[in-house]
C-alpha positions as CSV (number, residue, x, y, z in Angstrom):
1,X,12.1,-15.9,-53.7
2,X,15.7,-16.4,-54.7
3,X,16.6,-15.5,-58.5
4,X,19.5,-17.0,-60.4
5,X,22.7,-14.1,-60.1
6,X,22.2,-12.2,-63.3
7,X,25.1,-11.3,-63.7
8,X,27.5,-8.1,-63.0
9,X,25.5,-6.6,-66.5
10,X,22.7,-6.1,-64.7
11,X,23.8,-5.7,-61.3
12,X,25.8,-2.9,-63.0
13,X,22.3,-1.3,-64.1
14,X,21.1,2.0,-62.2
15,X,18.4,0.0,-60.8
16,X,18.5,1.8,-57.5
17,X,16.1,4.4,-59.1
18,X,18.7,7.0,-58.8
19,X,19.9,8.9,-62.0
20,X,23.6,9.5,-62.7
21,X,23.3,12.3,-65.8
22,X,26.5,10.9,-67.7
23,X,26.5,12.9,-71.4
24,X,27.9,11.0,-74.6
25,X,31.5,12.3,-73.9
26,X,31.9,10.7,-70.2
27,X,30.0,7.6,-71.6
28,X,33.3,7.5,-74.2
29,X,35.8,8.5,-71.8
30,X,33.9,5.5,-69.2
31,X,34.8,2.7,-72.5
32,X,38.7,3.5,-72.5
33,X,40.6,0.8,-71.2
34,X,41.8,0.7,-67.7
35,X,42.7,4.2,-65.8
36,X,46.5,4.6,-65.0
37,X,47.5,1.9,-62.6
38,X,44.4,-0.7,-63.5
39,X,43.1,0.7,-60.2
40,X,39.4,0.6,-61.7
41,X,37.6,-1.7,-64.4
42,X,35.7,-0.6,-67.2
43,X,32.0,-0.8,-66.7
44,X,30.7,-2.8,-68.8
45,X,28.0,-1.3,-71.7
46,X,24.9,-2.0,-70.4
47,X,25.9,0.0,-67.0
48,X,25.5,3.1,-68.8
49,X,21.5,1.6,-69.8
50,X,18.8,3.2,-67.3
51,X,15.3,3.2,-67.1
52,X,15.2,7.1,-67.1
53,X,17.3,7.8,-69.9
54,X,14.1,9.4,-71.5
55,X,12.7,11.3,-68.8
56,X,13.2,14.7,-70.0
57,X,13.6,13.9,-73.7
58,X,10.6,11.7,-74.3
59,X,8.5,11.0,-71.1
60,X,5.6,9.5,-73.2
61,X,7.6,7.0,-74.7
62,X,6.7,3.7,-72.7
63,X,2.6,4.6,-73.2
64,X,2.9,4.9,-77.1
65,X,4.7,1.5,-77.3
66,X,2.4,0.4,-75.2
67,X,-0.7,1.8,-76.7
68,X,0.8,0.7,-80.3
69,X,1.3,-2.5,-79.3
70,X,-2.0,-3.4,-77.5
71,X,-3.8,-1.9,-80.5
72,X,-1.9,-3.9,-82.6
73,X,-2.4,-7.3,-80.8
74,X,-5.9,-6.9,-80.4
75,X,-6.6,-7.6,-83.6
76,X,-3.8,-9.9,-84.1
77,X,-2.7,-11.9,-80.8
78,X,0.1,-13.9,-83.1
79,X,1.7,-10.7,-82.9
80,X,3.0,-11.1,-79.1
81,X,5.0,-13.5,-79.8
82,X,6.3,-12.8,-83.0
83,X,7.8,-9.3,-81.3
84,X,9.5,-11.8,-78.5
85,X,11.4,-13.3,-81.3
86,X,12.0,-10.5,-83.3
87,X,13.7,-9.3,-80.5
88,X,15.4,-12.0,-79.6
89,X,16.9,-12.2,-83.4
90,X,18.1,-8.5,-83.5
91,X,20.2,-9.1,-80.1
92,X,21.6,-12.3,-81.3
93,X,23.4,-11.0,-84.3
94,X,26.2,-8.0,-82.7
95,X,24.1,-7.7,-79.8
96,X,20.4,-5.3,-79.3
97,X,21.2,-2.7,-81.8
98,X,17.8,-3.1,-84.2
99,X,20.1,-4.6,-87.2
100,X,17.2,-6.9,-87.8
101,X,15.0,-3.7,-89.0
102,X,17.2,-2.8,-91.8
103,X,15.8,-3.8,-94.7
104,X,18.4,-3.4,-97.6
105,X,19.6,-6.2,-99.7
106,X,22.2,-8.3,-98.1
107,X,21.1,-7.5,-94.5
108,X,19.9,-9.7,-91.9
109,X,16.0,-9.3,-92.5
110,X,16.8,-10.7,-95.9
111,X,18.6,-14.0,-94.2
112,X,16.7,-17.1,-94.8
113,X,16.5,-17.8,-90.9
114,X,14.7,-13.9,-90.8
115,X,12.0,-15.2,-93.5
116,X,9.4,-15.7,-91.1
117,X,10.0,-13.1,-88.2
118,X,7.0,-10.8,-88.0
119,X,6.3,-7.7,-86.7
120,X,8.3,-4.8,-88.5
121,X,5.1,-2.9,-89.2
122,X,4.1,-2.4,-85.7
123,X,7.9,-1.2,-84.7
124,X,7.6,1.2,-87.9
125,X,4.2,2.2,-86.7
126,X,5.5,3.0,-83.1
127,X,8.8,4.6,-84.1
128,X,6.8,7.2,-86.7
129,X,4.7,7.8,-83.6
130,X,7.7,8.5,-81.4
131,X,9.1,10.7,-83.7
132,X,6.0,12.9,-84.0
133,X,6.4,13.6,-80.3
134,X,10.7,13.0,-79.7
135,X,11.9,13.8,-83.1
136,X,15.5,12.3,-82.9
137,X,15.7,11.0,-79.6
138,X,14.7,7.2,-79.5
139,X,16.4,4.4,-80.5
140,X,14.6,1.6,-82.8
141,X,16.7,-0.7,-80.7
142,X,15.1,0.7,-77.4
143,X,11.7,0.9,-79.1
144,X,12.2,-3.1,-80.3
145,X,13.8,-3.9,-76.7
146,X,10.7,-2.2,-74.9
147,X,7.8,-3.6,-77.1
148,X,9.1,-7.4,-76.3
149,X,8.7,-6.6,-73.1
150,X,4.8,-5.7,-73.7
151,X,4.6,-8.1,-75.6
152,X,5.4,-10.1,-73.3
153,X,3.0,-8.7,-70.5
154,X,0.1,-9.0,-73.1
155,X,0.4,-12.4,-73.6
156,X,0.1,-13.0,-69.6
157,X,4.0,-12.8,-68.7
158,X,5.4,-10.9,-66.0
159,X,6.8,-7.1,-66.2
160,X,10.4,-5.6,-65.6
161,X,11.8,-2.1,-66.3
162,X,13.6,-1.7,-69.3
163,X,17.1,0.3,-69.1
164,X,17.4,2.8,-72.0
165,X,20.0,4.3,-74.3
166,X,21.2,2.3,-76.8
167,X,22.2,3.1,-79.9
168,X,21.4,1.8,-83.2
169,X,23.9,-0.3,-85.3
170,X,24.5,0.8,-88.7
171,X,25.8,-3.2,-90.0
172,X,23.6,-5.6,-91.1
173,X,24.5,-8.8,-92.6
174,X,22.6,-11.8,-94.0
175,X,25.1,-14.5,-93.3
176,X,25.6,-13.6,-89.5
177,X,22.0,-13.7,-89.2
178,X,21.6,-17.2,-90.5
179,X,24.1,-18.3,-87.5
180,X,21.5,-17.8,-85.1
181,X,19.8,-21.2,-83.6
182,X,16.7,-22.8,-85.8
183,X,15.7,-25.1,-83.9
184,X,18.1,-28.3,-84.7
185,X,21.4,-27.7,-83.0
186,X,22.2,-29.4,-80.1
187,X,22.8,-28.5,-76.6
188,X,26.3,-27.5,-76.7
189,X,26.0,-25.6,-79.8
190,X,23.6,-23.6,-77.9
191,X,25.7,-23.2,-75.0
192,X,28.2,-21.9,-76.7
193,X,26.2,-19.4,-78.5
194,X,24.3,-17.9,-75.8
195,X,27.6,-17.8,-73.9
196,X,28.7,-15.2,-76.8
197,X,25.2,-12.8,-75.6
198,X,26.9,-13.4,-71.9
199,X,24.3,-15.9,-70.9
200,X,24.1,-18.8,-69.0
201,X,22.5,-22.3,-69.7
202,X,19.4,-20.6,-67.0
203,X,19.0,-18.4,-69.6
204,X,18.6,-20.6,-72.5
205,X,16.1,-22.8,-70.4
206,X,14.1,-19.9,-69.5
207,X,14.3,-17.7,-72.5
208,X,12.9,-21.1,-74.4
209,X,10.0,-20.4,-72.2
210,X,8.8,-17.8,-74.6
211,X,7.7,-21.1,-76.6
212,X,5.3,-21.3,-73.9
213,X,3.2,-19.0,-76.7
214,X,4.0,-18.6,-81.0
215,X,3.7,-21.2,-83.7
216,X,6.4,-22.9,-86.1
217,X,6.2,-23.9,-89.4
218,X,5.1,-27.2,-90.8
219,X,8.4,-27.0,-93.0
220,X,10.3,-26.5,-89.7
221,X,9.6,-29.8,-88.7
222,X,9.0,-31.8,-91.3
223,X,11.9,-33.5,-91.0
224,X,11.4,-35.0,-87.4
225,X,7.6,-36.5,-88.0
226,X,8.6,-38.1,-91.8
227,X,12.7,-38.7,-92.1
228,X,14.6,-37.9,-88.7
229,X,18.2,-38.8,-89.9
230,X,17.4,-40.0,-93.0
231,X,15.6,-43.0,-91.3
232,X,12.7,-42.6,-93.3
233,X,10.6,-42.5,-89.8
234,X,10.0,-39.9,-87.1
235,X,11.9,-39.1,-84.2
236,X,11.9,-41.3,-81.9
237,X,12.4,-38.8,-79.1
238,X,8.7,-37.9,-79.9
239,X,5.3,-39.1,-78.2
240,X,3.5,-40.8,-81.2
241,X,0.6,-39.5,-80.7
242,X,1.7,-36.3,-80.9
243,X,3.4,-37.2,-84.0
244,X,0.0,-38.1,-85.3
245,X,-1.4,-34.9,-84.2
246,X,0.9,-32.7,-86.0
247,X,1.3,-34.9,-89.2
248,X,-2.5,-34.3,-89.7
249,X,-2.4,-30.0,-88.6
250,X,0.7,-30.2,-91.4
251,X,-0.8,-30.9,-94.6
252,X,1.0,-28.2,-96.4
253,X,4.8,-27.2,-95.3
254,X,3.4,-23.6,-95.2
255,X,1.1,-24.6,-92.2
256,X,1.6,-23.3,-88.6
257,X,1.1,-25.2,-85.3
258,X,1.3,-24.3,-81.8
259,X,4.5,-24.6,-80.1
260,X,2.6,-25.3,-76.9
261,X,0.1,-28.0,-77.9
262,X,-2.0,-27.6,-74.6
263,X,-2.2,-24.3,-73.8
264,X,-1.0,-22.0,-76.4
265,X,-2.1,-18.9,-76.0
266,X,-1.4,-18.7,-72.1
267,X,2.0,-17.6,-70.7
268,X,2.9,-20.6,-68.6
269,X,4.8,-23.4,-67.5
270,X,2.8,-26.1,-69.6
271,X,5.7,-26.1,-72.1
272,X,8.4,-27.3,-69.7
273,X,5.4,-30.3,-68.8
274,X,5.1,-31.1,-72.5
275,X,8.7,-31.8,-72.8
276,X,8.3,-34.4,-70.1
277,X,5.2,-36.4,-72.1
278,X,8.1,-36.0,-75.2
279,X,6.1,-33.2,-76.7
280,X,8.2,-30.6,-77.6
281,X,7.7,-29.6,-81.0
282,X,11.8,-28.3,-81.8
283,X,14.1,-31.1,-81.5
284,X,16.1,-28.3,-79.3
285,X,12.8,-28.1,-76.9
286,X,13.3,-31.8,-76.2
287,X,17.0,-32.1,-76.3
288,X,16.7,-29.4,-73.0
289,X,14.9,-32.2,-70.9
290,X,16.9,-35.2,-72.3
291,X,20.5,-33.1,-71.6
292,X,22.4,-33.7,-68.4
293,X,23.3,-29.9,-68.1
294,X,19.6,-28.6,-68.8
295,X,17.0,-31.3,-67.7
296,X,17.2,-30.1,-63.6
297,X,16.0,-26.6,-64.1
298,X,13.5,-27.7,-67.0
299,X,12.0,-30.1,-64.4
300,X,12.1,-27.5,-61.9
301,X,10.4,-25.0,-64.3
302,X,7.7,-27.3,-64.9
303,X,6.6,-27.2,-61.3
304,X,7.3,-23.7,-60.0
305,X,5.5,-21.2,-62.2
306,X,6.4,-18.2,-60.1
307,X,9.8,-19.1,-60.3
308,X,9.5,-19.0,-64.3
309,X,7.9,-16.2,-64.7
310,X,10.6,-14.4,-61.9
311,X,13.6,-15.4,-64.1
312,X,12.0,-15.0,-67.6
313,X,11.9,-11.1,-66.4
314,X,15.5,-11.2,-65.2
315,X,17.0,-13.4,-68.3
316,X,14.9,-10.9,-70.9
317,X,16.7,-8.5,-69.2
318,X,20.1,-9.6,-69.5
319,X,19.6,-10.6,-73.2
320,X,18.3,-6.8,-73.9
321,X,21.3,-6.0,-72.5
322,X,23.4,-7.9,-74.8
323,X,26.7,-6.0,-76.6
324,X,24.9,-2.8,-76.5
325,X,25.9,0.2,-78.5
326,X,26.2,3.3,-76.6
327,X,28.3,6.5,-76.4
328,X,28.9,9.2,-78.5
329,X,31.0,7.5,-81.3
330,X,29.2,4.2,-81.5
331,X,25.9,3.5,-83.8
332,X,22.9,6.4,-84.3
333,X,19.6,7.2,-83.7
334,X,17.6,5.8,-86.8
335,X,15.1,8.3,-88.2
336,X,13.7,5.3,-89.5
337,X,13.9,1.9,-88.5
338,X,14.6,0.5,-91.9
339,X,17.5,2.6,-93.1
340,X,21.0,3.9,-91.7
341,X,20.8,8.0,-91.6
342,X,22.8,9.4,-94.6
């Protein structure tokens, strides 16, 4: 199978399997601008990422995430998805640098777009675990980066290896965070901002796979099944039935529904066929199939699962890879996920 380029990020990453042991110093000397001449580029960030960063440091580290996180989803399975988007809001605000954990007042978990991400217990619970056995060593934004990826493989999704190193950001801010996409802009609006990660319109396609699983609020949408546009009626773009369906699931505005009406809790392509029966619950779901620029690969999507599941593991691994923070004068190693080190 043939995967959409991803991108000289990735194709940067040591995914060859063979270590090059750079220390902070040459990872700062590697971010100066071009050498005498302009004979070589600078590599970007996420070159100096790789999956055996902790090797020697912290060789248990993928099996307590994992372990944490199965334990964790077991008795919770909302909890899969709600790490997918909790990752996907840290990287989206100055890149993967676990900004979203800080919880002071003013920061981004305190945004009104952060009010209903879940999950920071289970990242504190894994990162007081990793410090037990790698005091020091890990990253919240690697533990947050690597979870969504089990997360991902719990809820039925595919696997990839996770690149390690970053650093933890030591800025969090509530306004930036309420920049990131709700659920009502429109396509070009998107376009532009996943073009600031360094992603493509693939990767906003497939990355709104993840809707294949996770819920919404009633108040998220209240607007498109009562007064789309002030019109007093529901959006038209929507199949009335399932308008129907949803008005009587959202008595209250503090009510959840399923993103995926037909299968929710399976990782698959049924989302990308709901937005062809005008089913998709976001008005941005549905604007993806009605759009010129998107509706190809969503159609394509929606009959090539493998294909899916392929690219969600390349696109999740470009947006983990997103402005990442590493090198000796650039963020920290949190001792704990919620506060900057003093």
């Amino acid at each position: 199978m043939v995967l959409v380029d991803p991108g000289p990020d990735l194709r940067a990453c040591p995914t060859s399997r063979v270590q090059i042991d750079l220390n902070d110093d040459l990872l700062q000397d590697a971010q100066q601008p071009l050498i005498k001449g302009g004979a070589l580029p600078v590599l970007p960030a996420a070159a100096y990422l790789s999956p055996l960063h902790y090797m020697k440091t912290c060789p248990n580290l993928e099996a307590i995430i994992h372990q944490k996180l199965n334990a964790w989803v077991k008795r919770d399975y909302t909890l899969a998805p709600a790490i997918i988007r909790l990752h996907f809001h840290d990287c989206a605000v100055r890149g993967c640098d676990a900004s979203i954990l800080l919880n002071h007042r003013g920061s981004e978990r305190a945004a009104e777009a952060s009010k209903t991400l879940r999950g920071f217990e289970l990242i504190n619970d894994i990162k007081t675990e990793v410090e037990k056995q790698c005091p020091k060593t890990v990253s919240c934004a690697d533990i947050l980066t690597a979870a969504a990826r089990d997360a991902t493989v719990l809820a039925g999704g595919p696997f990839w290896e996770v690149p390690f190193g970053r650093k933890d950001g030591r800025i969090s801010i509530a306004r930036e965070a309420d920049s990131v996409p709700q659920g009502h802009e429109n396509i070009t609006s998107l376009l532009n901002y996943f073009d600031k990660l360094g992603l493509t319109f693939v990767d906003l396609v497939v990355l709104s796979g993840s809707h294949t699983i996770g819920r919404t609020s009633c108040y998220a949408i209240k607007q498109r099944l009562y007064n789309f546009n002030g019109t007093r009626k529901p959006d038209p773009s929507m199949n009335l039935n399932y308008v129907k369906l949803l008005r009587k699931q959202c008595g209250l505005d503090s009510n959840y529904v399923n993103l995926d009406v037909t299968t929710p809790r399976t990782f698959d392509v049924a989302y990308y066929r709901n937005l062809g029966k005008r089913m998709g619950i976001l008005s941005t779901d549905q604007l993806l199939y009605s759009d010129v620029r998107t509706s190809g690969l969503v159609n394509l999507m929606a009959t090539q699962a493998e294909f899916f599941t392929d690219q969600f593991a390349v696109s999740m691994t470009k947006l983990g890879n997103a402005n990442v923070l590493v090198g000796k004068n650039q963020g920290e190693v949190r001792l704990n996920c919620n506060y900057v080190n003093y």
